[in-house]
C-alpha positions as a printed Julia matrix, in Angstrom:
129×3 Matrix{Float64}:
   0.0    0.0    0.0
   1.7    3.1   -1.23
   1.36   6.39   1.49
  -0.27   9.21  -0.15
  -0.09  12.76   2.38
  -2.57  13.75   3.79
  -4.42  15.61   6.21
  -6.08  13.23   9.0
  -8.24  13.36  11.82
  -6.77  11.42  14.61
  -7.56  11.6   18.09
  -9.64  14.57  17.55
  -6.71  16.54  16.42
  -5.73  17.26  12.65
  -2.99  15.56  11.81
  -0.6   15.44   8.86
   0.49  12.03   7.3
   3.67  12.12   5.9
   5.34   9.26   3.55
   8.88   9.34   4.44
  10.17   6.55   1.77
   9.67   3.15   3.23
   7.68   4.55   6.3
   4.91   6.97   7.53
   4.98   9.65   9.9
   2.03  11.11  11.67
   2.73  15.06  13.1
   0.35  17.38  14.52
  -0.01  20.64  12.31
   0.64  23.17  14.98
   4.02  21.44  15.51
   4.85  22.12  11.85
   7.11  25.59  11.98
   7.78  26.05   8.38
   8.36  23.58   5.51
  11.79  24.32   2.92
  11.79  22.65  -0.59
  15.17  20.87  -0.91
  14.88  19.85  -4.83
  12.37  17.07  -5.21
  12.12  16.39  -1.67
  10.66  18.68   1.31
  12.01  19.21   4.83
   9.87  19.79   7.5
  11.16  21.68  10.9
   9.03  20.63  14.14
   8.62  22.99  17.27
  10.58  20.25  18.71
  13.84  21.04  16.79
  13.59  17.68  15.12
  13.52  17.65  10.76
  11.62  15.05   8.91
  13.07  14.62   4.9
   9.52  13.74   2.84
   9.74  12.22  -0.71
   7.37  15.21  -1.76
   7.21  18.04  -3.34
   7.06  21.7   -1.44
   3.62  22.84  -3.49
   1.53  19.5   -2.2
   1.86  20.74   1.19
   0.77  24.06   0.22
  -2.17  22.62  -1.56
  -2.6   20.11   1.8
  -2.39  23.06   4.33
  -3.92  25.66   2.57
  -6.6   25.63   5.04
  -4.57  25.83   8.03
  -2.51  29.12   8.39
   0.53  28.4    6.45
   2.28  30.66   3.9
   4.49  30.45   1.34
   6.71  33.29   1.6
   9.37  32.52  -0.8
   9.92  30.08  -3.61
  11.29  27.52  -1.2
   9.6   28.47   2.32
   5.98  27.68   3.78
   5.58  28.97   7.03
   3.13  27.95  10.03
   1.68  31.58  10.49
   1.07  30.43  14.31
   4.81  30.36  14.8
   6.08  34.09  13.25
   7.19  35.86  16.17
   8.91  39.24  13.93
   8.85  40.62  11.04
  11.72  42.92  10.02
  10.37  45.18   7.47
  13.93  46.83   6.56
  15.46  43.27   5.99
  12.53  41.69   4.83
  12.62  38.63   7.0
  10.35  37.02   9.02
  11.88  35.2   12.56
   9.88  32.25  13.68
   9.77  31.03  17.41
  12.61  28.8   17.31
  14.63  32.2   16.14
  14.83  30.4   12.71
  15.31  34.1   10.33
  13.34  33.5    6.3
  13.36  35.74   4.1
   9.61  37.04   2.47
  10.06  37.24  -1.06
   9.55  40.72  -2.59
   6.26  39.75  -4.5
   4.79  37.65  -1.66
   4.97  41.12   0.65
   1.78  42.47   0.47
   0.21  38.84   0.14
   1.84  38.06   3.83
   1.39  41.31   5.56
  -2.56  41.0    4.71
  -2.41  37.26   5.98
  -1.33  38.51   9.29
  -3.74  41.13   9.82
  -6.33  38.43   8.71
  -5.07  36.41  11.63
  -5.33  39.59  14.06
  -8.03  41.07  15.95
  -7.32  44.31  17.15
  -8.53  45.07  20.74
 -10.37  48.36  21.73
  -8.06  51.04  23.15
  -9.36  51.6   26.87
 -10.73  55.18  27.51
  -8.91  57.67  28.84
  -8.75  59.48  31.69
């Protein structure tokens, strides 16, 4: 039977399936910090410093996780939105929780910027005295 990724439900939590070769991995999305294309192949970083090498393609996992907050900043990045911590608009990098720095493509700017406010409520200012 030949692993095909996917999204799962497992345990009541959504869960990415990942077909490492000869074996399967199961990984909770909100451990996912940001996904790098490395030719054919894809690495994934966890929260937990650990890296999983997948046998597929970066733009699958865009398709696959459109749905839940992740980005593609870059021709080689996707990024868990959950985990940006900084944006430096001078150097046009983004730094993710584990201090990882990625740089936001020119083009993808705008595109980014209005995913964050998306993600953002903005609280009433308390009145004055």
């Amino acid at each position: 039977m030949k692993i095909i990724n996917r999204i799962i439900q497992f345990n009541q939590q959504e869960k990415l399936l990942l077909s490492t070769g000869n074996s399967f991995r199961i990984v909770e999305i909100e451990d996912i910090h940001h996904l790098q294309s490395w030719g054919s192949y894809t690495k994934i970083y966890l929260t937990n410093n650990k890296k999983i090498v997948t046998t597929t393609g970066l733009t699958v996992y865009e398709e696959l996780l459109a749905n839940n907050h992740f980005f593609r900043i870059n021709k080689s990045s996707l990024v868990n939105l959950n985990q940006v911590e900084n944006y430096n608009h001078k150097k046009k990098t983004i730094q993710l929780k584990n201090n990882q720095e990625i740089e936001v493509a020119r083009r993808k700017y705008k595109d980014f910027v209005n995913a964050i406010y998306e993600r953002t409520t903005i609280l009433p200012t308390s009145p004055t005295k």
